[in-house]
C-alpha positions in Angstrom: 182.2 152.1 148.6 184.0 155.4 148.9 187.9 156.2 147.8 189.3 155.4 151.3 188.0 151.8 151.4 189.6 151.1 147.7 192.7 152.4 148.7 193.0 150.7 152.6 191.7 147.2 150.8 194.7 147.9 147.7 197.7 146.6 150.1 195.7 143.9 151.0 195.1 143.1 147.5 199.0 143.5 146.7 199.7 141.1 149.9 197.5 138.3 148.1 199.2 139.0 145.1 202.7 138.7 146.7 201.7 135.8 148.5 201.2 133.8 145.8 203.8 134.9 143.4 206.2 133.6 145.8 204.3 130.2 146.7 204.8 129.5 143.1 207.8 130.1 142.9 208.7 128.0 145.1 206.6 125.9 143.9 207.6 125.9 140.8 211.5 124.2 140.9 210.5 121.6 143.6 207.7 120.3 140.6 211.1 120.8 137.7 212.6 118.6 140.4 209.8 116.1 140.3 209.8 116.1 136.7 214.1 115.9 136.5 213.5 112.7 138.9 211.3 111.0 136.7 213.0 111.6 133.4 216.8 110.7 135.4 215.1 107.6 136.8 212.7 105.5 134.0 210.8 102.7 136.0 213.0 99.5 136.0 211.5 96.7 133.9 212.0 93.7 135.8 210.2 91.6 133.0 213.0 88.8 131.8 211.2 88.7 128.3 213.0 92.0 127.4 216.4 90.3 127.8 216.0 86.5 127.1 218.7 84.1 127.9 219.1 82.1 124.5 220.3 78.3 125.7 223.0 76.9 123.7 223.1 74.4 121.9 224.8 70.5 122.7 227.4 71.4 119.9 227.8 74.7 121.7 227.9 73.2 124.9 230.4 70.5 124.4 232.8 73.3 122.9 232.3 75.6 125.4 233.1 72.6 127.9 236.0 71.5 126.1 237.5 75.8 126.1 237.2 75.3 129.9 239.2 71.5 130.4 241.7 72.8 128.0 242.1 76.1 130.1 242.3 74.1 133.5 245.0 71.9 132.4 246.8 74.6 130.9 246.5 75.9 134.5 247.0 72.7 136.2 243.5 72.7 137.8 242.5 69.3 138.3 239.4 70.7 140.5 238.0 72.4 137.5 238.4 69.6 135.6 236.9 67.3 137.1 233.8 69.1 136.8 233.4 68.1 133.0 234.7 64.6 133.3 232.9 61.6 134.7 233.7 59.3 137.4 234.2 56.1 135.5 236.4 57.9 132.8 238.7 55.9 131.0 241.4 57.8 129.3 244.2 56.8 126.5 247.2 58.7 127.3 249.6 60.2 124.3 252.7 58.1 125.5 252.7 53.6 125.4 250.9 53.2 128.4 247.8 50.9 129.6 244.1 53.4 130.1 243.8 54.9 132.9 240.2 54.5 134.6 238.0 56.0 136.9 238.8 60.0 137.6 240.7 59.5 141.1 243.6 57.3 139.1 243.5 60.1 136.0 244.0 62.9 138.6 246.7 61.4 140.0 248.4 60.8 137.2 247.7 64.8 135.9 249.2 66.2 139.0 252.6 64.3 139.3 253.1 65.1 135.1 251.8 68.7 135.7 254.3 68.8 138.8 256.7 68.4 136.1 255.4 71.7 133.5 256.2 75.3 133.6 255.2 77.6 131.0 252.1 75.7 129.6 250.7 76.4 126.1 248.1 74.7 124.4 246.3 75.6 121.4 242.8 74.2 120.2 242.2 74.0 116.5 240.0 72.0 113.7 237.4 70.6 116.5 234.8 67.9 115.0 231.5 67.2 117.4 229.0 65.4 116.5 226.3 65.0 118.9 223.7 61.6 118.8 221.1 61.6 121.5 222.7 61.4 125.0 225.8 60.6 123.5 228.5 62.5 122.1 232.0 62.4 120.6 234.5 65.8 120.0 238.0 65.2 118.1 240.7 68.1 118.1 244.2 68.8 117.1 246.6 70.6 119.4 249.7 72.5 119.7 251.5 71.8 122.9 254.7 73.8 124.2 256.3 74.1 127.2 259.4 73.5 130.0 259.1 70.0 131.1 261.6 68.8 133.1 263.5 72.2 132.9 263.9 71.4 129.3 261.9 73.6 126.6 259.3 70.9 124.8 256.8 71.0 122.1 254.3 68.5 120.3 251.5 68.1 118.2 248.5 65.6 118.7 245.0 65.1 118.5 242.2 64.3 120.9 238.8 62.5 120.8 236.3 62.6 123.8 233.2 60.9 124.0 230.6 62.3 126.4 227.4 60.9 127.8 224.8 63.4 128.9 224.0 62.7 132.9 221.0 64.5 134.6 221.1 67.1 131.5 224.8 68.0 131.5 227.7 66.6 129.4 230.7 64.6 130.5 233.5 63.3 128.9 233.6 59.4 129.5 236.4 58.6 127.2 239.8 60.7 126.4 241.7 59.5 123.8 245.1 61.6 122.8 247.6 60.8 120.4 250.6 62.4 119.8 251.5 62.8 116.0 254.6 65.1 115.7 257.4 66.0 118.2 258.1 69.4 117.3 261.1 70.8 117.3 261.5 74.2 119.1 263.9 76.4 117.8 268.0 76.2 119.0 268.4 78.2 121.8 271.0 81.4 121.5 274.6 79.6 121.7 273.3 76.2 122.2 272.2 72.9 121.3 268.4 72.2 119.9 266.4 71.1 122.9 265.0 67.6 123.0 261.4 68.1 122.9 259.2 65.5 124.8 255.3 65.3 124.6 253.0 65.3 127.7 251.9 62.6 128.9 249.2 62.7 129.5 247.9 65.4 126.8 244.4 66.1 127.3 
């Protein structure tokens, strides 16, 4: 091999080189790509052991139940409640009145006294359930205010349901309220105390 050869087969040599300096380079940030891809995007898990829905209990149920009748007749839903209650329901009202049975006759009732209500409020407190087998019974106190009639209104009362569990979901077969205090609300700016009168029904 004389001098010449070395030196004609050099560029050559320098053209390899080149070549594959810049295939990796451009090599190179399409692979940082790759690797930004997989850390930016783990593999989804789509196992539902790593987030397990923990059922509630009957007690937590029944509360949770009695959260949503309470916020449906606040809001004059009957629809919604008549998811929790059964068909054959019987239900004692807070005023002197004969029970009201079966759903259709409770509705009815509900809507021409809600016809009546602006302004609804009513609080839950001190709620008692005791659960035994596919039966069940919840008692409550509440704090009712509103505008019934145009008038401001406000009462106190308590509430028992008893429930029966149907096809593994709780309804209230029985709806007992009472009312134990009218309150008072206070005497309007330059006027007279309101009369306060309690719903009927409250529950």
């Amino acid at each position: 091999m004389n001098c010449f050869q070395t030196r004609r087969s050099m560029p050559r040599i320098y053209v390899l080189v080149a070549a594959l300096a810049m295939l990796l380079c451009y090599a190179a940030p399409s692979n940082a790509q790759n690797d930004k891809k997989k850390k930016k995007d783990p593999p989804r898990v789509e196992n539902s052991s790593a987030n397990p829905i923990v059922p509630l209990s009957d007690e937590q149920q029944i509360d949770y139940m009695i959260s949503e009748v309470l916020g449906a007749w606040q809001l004059g839903d009957s629809a919604r409640m008549h998811k929790s209650y059964a068909e054959d329901v019987s239900v004692v009202n807070g005023g002197w009145a004969p029970p009201i049975l079966g759903w259709a006759n409770y509705e009815a009732q509900f809507r021409l006294q809600r016809a009546k209500m602006q302004q609804v409020r009513m609080d839950r407190s001190n709620t008692y359930i005791k659960v035994n087998g596919n039966t069940a019974w919840a008692s409550y106190q509440w704090d009712f205010s509103g505008v019934i009639d145009g008038n401001p209104s406000a009462a106190l009362g308590q509430t028992t349901y008893i429930f029966v569990k149907k096809d593994n979901r709780w309804l209230i077969a029985h709806d007992h309220t009472s009312v134990v205090q009218t309150a008072h609300p206070q005497t309007p700016a330059g006027g007279a105390p309101a009369v306060a009168t309690p719903p009927k029904p409250a529950s």
